[in-house]
C-alpha positions in Angstrom: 0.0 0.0 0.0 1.1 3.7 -0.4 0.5 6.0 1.8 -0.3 8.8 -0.3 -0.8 11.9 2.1 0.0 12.3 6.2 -0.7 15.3 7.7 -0.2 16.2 11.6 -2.2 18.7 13.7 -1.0 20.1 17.2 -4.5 20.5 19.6 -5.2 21.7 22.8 -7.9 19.9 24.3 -9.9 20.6 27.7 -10.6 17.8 30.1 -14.2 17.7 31.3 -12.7 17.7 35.1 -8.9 18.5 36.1 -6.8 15.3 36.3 -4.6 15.8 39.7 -1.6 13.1 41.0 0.7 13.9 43.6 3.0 15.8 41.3 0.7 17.9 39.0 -2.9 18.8 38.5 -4.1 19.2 34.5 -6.9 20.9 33.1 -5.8 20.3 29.5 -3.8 18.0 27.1 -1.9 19.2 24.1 -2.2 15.9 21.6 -0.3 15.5 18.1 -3.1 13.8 15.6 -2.3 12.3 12.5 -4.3 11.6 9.7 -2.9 9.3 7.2 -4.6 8.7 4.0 -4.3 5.7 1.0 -6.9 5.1 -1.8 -9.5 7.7 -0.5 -9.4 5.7 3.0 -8.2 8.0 5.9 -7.0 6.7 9.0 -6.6 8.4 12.3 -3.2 8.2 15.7 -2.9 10.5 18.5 -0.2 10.9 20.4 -0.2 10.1 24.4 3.0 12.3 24.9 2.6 14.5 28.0 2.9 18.1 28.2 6.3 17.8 30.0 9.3 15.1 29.3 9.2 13.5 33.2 7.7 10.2 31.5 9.6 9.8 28.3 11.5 12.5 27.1 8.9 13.3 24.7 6.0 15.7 24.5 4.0 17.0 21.8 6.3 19.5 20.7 8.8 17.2 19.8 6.4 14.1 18.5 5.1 16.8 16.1 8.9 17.7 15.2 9.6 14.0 14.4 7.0 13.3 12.7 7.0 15.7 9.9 10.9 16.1 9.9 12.1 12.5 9.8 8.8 9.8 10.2 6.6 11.3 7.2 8.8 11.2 4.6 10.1 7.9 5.1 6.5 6.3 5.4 5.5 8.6 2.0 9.1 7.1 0.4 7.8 3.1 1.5 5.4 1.0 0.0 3.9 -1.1 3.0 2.7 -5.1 2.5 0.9 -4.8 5.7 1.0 -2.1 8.4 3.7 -4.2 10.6 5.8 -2.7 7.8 5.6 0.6 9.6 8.0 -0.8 12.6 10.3 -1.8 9.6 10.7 1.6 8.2 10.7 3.7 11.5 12.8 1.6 13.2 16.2 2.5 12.6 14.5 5.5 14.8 16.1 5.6 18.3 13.8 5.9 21.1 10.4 8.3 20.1 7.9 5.5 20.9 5.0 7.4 21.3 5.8 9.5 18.0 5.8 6.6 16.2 3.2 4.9 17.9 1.2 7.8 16.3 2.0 7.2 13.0 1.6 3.1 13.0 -1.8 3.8 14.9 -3.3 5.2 11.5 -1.7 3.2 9.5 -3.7 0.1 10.8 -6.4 2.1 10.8 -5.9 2.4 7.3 -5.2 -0.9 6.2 -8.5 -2.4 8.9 -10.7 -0.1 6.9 -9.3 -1.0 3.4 -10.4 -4.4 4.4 -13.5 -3.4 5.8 -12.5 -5.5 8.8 -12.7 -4.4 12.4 -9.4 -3.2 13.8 -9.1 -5.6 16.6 -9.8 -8.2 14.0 -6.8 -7.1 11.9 -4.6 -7.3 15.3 -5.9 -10.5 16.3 -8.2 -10.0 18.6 -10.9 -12.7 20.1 -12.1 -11.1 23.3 -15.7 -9.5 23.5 -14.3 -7.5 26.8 -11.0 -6.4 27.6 -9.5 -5.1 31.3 -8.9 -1.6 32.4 -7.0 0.0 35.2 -6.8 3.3 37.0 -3.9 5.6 37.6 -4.3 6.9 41.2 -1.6 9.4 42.1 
């Protein structure tokens, strides 16, 4: 498949109530999207980077950076058998995880809805529920 257009968008979004832990209390979350699109099919990732590096070392300043500096052209450049193919081509990229968790994110979006399969079908998936946790802090 080729991707044939990837663009990014840097958004502020409110949370309905502030999200407090011991060491910071949030009343908003800056998010890198990115819409990937391939034969008229468009695809949708967002980032999980916080505001600050304290988790990773990334936020959404620099996810945003490395994805249209580096991460874009190199996925516009591939042709991709299958989006496990995205790992293939960002890989030689050190560290970034949730940058290019983005971009693989609408890439099998992409490819579940050119199948016109679910996408938990397209990762494998067999359970009707799945478990959830809480982050107390």
């Amino acid at each position: 498949m080729k991707i044939e257009r990837i663009e990014t968008f840097l958004i502020r979004l409110p949370l309905k109530s502030p999200y407090e832990t011991s060491g910071s209390r949030e009343t908003h979350q800056t998010r890198v999207i990115a819409r990937v699109e391939s034969g008229g099919v468009v695809g949708w990732g967002e980032s999980v980077a916080p505001e600050t590096p304290w988790y990773s070392g990334e936020t959404p300043e620099t996810v945003w950076w490395l994805l249209d500096a580096i991460a874009i052209p190199r996925i516009l450049a591939a042709d991709l058998s299958g989006p496990d193919d995205t790992s293939s081509v960002l890989g030689w990229i050190k560290d970034h995880r949730m940058a290019k968790a983005t971009l693989e994110m609408a890439i099998w979006d992409v490819f579940a809805k050119t199948a016109n399969v679910p996408l938990a079908a397209l990762l494998g998936g067999t359970r009707d529920r799945i478990l959830c946790g809480v982050a107390i802090g």
